[in-house]
N, C-alpha and C positions, 0 to 999 in steps of 0.2 A: 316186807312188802304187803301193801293191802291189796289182797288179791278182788274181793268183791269191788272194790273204787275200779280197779284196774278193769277187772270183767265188762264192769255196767259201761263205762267211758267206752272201752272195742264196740261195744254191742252197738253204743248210742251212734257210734262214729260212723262202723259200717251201716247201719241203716240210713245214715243220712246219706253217704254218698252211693250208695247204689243207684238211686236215679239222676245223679248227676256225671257219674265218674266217666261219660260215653262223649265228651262234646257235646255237641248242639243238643239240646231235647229235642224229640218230636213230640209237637202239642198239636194243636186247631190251625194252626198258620196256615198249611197251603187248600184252604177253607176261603181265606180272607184274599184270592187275589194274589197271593205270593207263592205262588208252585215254585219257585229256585230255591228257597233256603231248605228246602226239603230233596228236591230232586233237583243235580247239578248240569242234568241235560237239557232242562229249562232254560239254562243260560240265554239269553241274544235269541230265543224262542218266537217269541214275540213281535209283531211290525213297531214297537216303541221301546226306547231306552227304559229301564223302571229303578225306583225308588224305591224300599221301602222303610220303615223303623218301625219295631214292634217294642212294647213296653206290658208286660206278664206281673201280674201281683198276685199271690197266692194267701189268703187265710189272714186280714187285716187285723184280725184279733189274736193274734200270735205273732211273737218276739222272733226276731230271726227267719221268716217266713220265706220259704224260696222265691227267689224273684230272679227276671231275667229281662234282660235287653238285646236287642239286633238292632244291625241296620246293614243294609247290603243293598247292591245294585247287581246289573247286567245288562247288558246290550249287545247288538250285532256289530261284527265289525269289516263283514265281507257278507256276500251270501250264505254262506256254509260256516263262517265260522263266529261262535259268543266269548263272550269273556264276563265276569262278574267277581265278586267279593262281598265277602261277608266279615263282619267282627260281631263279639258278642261278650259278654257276661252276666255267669249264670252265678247266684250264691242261694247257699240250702244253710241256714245255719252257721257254722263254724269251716262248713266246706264251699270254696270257691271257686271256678274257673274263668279265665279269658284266655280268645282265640279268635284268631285270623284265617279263611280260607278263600284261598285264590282258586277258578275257576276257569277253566275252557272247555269247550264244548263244539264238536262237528254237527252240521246238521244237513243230512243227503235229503233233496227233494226230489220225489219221485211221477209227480204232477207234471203234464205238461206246458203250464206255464205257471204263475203265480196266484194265481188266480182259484185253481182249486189244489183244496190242504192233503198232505199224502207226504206225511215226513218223516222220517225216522233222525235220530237226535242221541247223540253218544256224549257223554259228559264225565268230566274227573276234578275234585274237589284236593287241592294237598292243603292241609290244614299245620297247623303250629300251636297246641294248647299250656297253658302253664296252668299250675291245680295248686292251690293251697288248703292247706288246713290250721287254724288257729287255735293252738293249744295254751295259749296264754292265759292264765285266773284259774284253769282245772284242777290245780293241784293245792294243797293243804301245806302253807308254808312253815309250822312251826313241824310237819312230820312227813316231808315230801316224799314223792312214791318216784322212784329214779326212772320209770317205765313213763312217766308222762314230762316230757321235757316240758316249759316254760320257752316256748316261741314257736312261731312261723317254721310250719315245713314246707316246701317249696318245692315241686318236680316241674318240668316241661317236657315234653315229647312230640313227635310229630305223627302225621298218618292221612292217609287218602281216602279217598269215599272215590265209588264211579257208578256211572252209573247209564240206562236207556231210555227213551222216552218215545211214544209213537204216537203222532197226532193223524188221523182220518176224517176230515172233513165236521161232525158232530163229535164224533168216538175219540177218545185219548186211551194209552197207558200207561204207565210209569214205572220203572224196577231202579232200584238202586240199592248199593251193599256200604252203610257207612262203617268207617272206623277197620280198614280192609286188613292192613299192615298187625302183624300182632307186634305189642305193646309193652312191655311191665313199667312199669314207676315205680320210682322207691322214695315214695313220698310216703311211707308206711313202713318203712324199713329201719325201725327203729329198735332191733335184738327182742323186735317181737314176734310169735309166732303166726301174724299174720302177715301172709305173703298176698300182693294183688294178682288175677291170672293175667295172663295177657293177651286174653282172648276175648275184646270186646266189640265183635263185631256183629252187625246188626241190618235184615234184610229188611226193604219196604218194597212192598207191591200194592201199587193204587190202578183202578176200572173206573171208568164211570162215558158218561153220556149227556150231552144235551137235548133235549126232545123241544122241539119248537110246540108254541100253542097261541096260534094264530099269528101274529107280526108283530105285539107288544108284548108277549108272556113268553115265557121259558121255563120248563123244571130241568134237572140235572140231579140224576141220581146216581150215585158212587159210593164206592169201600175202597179200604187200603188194610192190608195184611201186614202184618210187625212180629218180629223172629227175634228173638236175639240166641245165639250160639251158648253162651258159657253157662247162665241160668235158665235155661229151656224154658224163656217167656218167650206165650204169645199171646194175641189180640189183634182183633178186628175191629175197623170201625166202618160202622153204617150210616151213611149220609142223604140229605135231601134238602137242594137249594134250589130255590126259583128265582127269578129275574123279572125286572117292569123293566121296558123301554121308555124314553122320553129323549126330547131335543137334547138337554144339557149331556146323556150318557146315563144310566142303568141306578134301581134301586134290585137290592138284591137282600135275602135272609133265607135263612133256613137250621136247620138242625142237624145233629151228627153223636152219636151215640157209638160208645169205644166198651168194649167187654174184654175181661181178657178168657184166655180159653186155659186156664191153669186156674187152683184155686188155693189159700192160703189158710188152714187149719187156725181155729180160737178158741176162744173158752172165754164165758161171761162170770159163771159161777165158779170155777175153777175144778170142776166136774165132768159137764156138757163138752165135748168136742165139734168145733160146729165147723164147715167150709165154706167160705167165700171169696165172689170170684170180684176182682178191680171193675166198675161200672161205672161211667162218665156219662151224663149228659150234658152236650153243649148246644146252646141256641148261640146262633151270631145274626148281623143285620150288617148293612154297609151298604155305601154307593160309591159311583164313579162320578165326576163330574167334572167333566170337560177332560183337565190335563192332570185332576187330583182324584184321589181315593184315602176312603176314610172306611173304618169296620173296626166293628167289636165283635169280642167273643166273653161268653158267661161257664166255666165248667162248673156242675157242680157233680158230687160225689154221692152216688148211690147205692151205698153199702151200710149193713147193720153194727159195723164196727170202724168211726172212724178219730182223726185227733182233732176234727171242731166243723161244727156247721155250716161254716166259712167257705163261698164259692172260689175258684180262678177266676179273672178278670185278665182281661188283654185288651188291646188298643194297639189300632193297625194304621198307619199312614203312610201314602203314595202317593210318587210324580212319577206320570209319564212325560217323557218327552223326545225329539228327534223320530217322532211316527213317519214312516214310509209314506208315501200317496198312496199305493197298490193296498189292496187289503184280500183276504182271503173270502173266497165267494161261501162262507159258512157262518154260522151263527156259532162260533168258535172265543171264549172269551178268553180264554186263558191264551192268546197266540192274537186276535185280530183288535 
């Protein structure tokens, strides 16, 4: 057996899918106007049916670059109760995922009439993932190495997300526990010593605020907190978006900066031991207009060790439609 072929391939493998292996990513999205695919008690949240599809390019100058696709809706379908869905696929390379998750969601108003916002919002996500990895061309065929088969490994599994959401007039918050159910796949299971855990679950907690400034201007300043359980990551992100009024509906941009709070040991020289922590900046911009929405987001990476200069890119597009008459007496965007 070549054990060094054998080594470098796990290493290569496992690094690839650790940011993939969880379902959905959590990127910039619920930035852009789409708080549901992030938090599932968004569902039917909102006085309008919504649309979105997101389309994620990562590192254009790099072969196999992770990229990713959504498209999901929600809408109300009584007072109190949402429903939505989502599908998606996400690929890193030689690892890939698609998945489907259905949504419902209760929403208790606590306002006395519709008029002013005072909600709390319980939501559950059951999801359906399939994960491959393609191991086809890795292996040296005149001296094959019996540990890398020559095809498609294939797992599926299922799991839930649930989660809470509180709207108050200006103020929101949002807590949700993805990926809840533990898991193993033995899409990895191949008389090798690596086993996957099956513990990939992962908290998000988002604050923030709309501040009115005058009758056409708005800032809206927010974070959101990210946990995951089995590698003790975490990360904050710190955000700042503002809002124009106009006839047609809202131009909107702002910034949002994600750190993480763990840091990852290096060496340039092969001497020096150096720490560093994952840092993102991301600027986005987008408007509403009328019954559509449009936004971009830019990440780029701000660290002394990375694999290319090359930003994230995304592209966000949305239809509301079936708006209620009644609306929320608040300058509430994410809900009026």
């Amino acid at each position: 057996m070549n054990f060094k072929k054998t080594y470098l391939f796990f290493v290569l493998l496992v690094s690839q899918v650790v940011i993939s292996q969880e379902g959905l990513p959590v990127y910039a999205d619920y930035l852009s106007d789409n708080l549901y695919l992030v938090h599932p008690a968004m569902a039917g949240a909102a006085n309008a049916n919504k649309i979105r599809l997101t389309a994620r390019k990562q590192w254009f100058d790099v072969d196999n670059a992770p990229n990713l696709q959504t498209a999901n809706f929600n809408f109300r379908t009584s007072d109190k109760v949402g429903l939505g869905g989502t599908i998606f696929k996400d690929e890193n390379g030689r690892f890939s995922q698609t998945g489907f998750y259905a949504t419902m969601a209760y929403h208790l108003l606590f306002s006395r009439d519709r008029t002013d916002l005072n909600m709390l919002s319980f939501g559950m996500n059951a999801g359906f993932i399939q994960s491959n990895v393609d191991l086809r061309g890795l292996d040296d065929v005149t001296n094959p190495d019996p540990v890398i088969l020559d095809r498609i490994q294939k797992d599926a599994y299922f799991n839930v997300d649930i989660g809470m959401s509180y709207n108050y007039l200006e103020w929101y918050a949002h807590f949700t526990v993805k990926n809840v159910l533990p898991t193993t796949r033995n899409i990895f299971d191949n008389n090798t010593p690596i086993k996957e855990s099956n513990n990939q679950r992962r908290y998000l907690f988002s604050l923030g605020r709309l501040i009115n400034i005058g009758t056409l201007w708005a800032v809206e300043p927010s974070f959101m907190y990210m946990a995951t359980d089995e590698t003790d990551e975490r990360s904050i992100d710190m955000n700042l978006k503002g809002y124009r009024s106009f006839d047609f509906g809202k131009l909107w941009a702002g910034i949002s900066y994600r750190r993480s709070l763990d840091g990852a040991e290096f060496s340039q020289d092969g001497v020096l031991v150096e720490n560093q922590q994952l840092q993102y900046i991301t600027p986005f911009v987008g408007a509403n207009y009328k019954k559509f929405m449009f936004g971009y987001t830019y990440s780029y990476q701000m660290n002394s060790v990375v694999l290319t200069d090359g930003g994230f890119h995304q592209l966000t597009l949305g239809y509301d439609f079936g708006k209620r008459k009644e609306r929320w007496n608040c300058n509430c965007p994410a809900v009026n």
